[in-house]
Backbone as numpy.savetxt, mean C-alpha at the origin, in Angstrom:
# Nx Ny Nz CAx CAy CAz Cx Cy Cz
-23.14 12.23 -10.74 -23.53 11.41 -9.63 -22.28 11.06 -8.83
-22.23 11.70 -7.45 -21.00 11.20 -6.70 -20.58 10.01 -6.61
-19.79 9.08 -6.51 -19.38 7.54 -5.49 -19.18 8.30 -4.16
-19.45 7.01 -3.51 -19.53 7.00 -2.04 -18.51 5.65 -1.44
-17.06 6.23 -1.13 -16.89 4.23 -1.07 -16.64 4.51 0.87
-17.34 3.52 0.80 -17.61 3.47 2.22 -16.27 2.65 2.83
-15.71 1.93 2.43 -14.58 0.51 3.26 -13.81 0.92 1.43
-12.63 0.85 2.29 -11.18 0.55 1.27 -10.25 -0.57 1.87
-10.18 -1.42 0.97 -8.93 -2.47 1.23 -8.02 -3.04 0.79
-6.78 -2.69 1.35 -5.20 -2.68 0.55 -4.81 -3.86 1.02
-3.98 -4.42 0.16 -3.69 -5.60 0.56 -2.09 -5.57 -0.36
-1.19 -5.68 0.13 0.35 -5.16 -0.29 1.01 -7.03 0.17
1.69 -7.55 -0.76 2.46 -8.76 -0.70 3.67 -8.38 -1.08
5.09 -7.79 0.25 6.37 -7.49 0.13 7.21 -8.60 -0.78
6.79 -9.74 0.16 7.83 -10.78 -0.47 6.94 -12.23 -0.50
7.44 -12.92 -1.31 6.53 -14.03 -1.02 7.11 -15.55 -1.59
8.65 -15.65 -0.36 9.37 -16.88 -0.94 8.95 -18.12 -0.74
7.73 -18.68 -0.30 7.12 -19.93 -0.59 6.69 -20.05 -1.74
6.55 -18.90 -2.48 5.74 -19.93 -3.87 6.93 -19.54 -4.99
7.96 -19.19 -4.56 8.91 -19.32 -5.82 9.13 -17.47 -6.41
8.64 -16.67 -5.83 8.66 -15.14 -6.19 9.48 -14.43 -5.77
10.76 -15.01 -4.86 11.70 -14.03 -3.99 13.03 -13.97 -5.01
12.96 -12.76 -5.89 14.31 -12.84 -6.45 15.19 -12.13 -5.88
14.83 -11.46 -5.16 15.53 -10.39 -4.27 15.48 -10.83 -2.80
16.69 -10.76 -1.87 16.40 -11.12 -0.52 15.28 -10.20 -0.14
14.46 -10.60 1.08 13.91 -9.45 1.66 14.21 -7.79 2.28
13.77 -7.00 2.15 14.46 -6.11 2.68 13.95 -6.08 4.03
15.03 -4.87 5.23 15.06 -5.52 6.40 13.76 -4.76 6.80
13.10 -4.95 7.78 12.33 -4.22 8.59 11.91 -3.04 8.45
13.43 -1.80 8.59 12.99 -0.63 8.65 12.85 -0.01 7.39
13.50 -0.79 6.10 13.05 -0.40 5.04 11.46 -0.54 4.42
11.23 -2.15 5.07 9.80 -2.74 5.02 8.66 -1.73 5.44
8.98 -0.70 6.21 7.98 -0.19 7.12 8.07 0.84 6.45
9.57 1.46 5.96 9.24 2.84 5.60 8.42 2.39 3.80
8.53 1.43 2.86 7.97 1.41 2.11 6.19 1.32 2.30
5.53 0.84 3.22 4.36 0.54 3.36 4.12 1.87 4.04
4.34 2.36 4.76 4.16 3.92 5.46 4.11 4.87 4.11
4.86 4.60 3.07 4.82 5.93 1.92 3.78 5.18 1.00
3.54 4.08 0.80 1.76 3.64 0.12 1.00 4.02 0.56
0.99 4.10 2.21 -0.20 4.14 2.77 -0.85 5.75 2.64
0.20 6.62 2.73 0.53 7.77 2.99 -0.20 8.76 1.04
0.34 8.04 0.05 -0.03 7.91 -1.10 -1.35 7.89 -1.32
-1.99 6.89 -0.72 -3.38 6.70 -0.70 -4.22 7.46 -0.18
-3.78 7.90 0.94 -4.58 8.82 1.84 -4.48 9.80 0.91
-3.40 10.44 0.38 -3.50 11.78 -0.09 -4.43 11.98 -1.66
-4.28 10.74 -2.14 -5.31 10.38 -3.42 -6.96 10.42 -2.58
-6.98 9.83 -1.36 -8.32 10.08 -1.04 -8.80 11.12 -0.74
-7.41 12.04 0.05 -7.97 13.51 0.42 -8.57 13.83 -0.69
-7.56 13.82 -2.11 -7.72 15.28 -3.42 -9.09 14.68 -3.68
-10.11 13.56 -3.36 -11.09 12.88 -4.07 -11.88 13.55 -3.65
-12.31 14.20 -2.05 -12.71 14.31 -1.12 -13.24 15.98 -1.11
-12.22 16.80 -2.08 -12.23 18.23 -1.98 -13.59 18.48 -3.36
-13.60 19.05 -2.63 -15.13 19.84 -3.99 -14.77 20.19 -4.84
């Protein structure tokens, strides 16, 4: 019996120094972007191989 997932939702928390979790400074921007660009990128390709017959 196939799944069918209709809606996927990622939800990624880089840093999060209000509640006491930042042991590491943040990283800057363009690192920020290139890490969430290679998850996102990850995922897609896990959805492609799901996708093939």
């Amino acid at each position: 019996m196939p799944i069918i997932v209709d809606e996927v939702v990622i939800s990624v928390e880089v840093g999060n120094a209000s509640s006491g979790g930042a042991g590491t400074p943040p990283a800057p921007d363009a690192e920020r972007q290139a890490l969430i660009a290679e998850c996102v990128e990850q995922v897609l390709e896990i959805l492609r191989q799901e996708r093939e017959p």
